[in-house]
N, C-alpha and C positions, 0 to 999 in steps of 0.2 A: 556468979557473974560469968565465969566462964561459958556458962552454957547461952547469957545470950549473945556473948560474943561468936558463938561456936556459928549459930544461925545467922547472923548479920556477915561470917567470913565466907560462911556458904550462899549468901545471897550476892555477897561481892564478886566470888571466884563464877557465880553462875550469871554475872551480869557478863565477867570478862571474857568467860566463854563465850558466851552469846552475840556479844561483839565483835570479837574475833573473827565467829564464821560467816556474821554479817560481812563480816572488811574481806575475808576471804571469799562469799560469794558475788561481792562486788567486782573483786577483780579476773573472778573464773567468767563474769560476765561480761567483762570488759573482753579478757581474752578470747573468751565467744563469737566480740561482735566485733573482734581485730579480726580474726579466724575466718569467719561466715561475713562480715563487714566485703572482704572482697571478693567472695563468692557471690556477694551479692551485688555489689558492684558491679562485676563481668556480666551477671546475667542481669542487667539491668542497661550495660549496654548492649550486648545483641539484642534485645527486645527492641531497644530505641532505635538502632539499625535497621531491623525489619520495617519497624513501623515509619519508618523516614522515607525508603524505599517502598513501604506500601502506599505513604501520604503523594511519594514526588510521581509513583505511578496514574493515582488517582488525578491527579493533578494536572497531570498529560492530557489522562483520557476526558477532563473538565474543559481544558484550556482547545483541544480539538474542537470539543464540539462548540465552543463559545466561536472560534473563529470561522466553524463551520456555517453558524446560525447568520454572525458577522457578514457573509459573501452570499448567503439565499438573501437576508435582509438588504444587503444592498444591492443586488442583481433586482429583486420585486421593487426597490425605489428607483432603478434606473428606468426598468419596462412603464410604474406611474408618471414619472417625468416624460418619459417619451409620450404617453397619451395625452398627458394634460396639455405641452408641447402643439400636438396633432388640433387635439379640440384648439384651442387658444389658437393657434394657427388658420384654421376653420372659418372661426368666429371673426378674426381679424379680415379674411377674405370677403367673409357676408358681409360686414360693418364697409368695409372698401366699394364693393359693387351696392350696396344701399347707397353710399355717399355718392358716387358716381353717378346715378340714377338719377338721385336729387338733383346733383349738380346739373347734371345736362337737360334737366326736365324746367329748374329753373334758367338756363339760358337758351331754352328753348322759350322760353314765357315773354321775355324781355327783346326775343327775336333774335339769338345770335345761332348763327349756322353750326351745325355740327363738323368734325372731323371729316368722316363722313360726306357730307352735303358738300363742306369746301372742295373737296376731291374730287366729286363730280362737277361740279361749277367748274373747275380750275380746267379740267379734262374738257372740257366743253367748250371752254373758251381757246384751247389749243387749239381744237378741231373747228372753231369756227375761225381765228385766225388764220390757220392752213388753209381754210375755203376762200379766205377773202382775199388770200395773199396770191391764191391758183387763180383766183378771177381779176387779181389787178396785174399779173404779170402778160397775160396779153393784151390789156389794155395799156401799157407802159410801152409795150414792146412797139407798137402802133401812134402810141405818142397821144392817145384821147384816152379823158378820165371815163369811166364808165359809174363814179359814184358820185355825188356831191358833198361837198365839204372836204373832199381831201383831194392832196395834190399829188396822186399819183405814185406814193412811197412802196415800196415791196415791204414783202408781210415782215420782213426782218427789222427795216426799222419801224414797222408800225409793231411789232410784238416788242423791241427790248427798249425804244425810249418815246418820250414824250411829245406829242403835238403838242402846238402852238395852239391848234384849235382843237376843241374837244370832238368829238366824233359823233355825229345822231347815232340816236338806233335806230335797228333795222327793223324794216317794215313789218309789221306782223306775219309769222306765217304760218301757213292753214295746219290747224290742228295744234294749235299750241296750247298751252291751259294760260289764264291769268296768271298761276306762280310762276311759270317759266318765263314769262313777256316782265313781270315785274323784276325777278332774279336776273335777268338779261339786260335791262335797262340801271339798276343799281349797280353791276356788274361795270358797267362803261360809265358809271358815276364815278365811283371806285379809281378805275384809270386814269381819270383826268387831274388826278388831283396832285 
């Protein structure tokens, strides 16, 4: 009996060896990665350092040109706006003088005088009251009417107020056209009223 004891003590003593330098390589490994733990550490943060400073560089040069792209892109939408501005601008003047066109072409249809035409009329009839008022002031002066229907007033008050009686027109005269003898006569229509 002794002898299988002898092998069963040698299986024991060779487990507890075995063990042992398991437990001792465990902690030669341990002290390893306390040892080398903060050598790796360190160099784990300058790496992270560099790369932090490589990332915030990159970063920069990203952030430029985004801001860069930012000020062309909005510089080309101000130059679009200003053209579309111009056009639209354009179109709103054509649309304006088409309207105006219309407008004055229909009250030309219906018979109403233009800007224009009033201007001349108006101008005309200054110049015909200055004539009439040159031709009754020597006849005032003198004391005899020289016109029938009126009573001898100076052009001033026949230009700023109202007779009692309307005024004929004047005779027709040579080389007149019909629209002038017609606008002349509506003209002293006009006044009496």
């Amino acid at each position: 009996m002794a002898t299988k004891k002898k092998p069963e003590n040698d299986f024991k003593d060779e487990l507890k060896a075995n063990a042992s330098k398991v437990w001792l390589a465990g902690l030669g490994a341990l002290a390893t990665a306390e040892e080398e733990g903060g050598k790796l550490f360190r160099g784990l943060v300058k790496k992270g350092e560099s790369y932090e400073k490589k990332g915030l560089a990159q970063f920069d040069r990203l952030k430029s040109k985004v801001e860069d792209a930012a000020a062309i892109a909005k510089e080309r939408a101000g130059e679009a706006w200003e053209k579309v501005e111009e056009k639209v601008g354009e179109k709103v003047e054509e649309v304006e003088e088409s309207w105006d066109e219309r407008v004055v072409g229909a009250l030309r249809k219906i018979g109403i005088p233009s800007k224009n035409e009033i201007a001349n009329l108006t101008r005309r009839v200054e110049e015909l009251t200055s004539l009439v008022g040159k031709k009754l002031r020597p006849a005032a002066a003198s004391g005899t009417s020289g016109t029938s229907g009126t009573s001898g007033k100076t052009a001033k008050s026949a230009k700023g107020t109202k007779t009692s009686k309307p005024a004929k027109p004047a005779a027709k005269a040579k080389g007149r056209t019909k629209a002038a003898n017609k606008s002349a006569k509506s003209t002293a229509g006009r006044r009496t009223r």
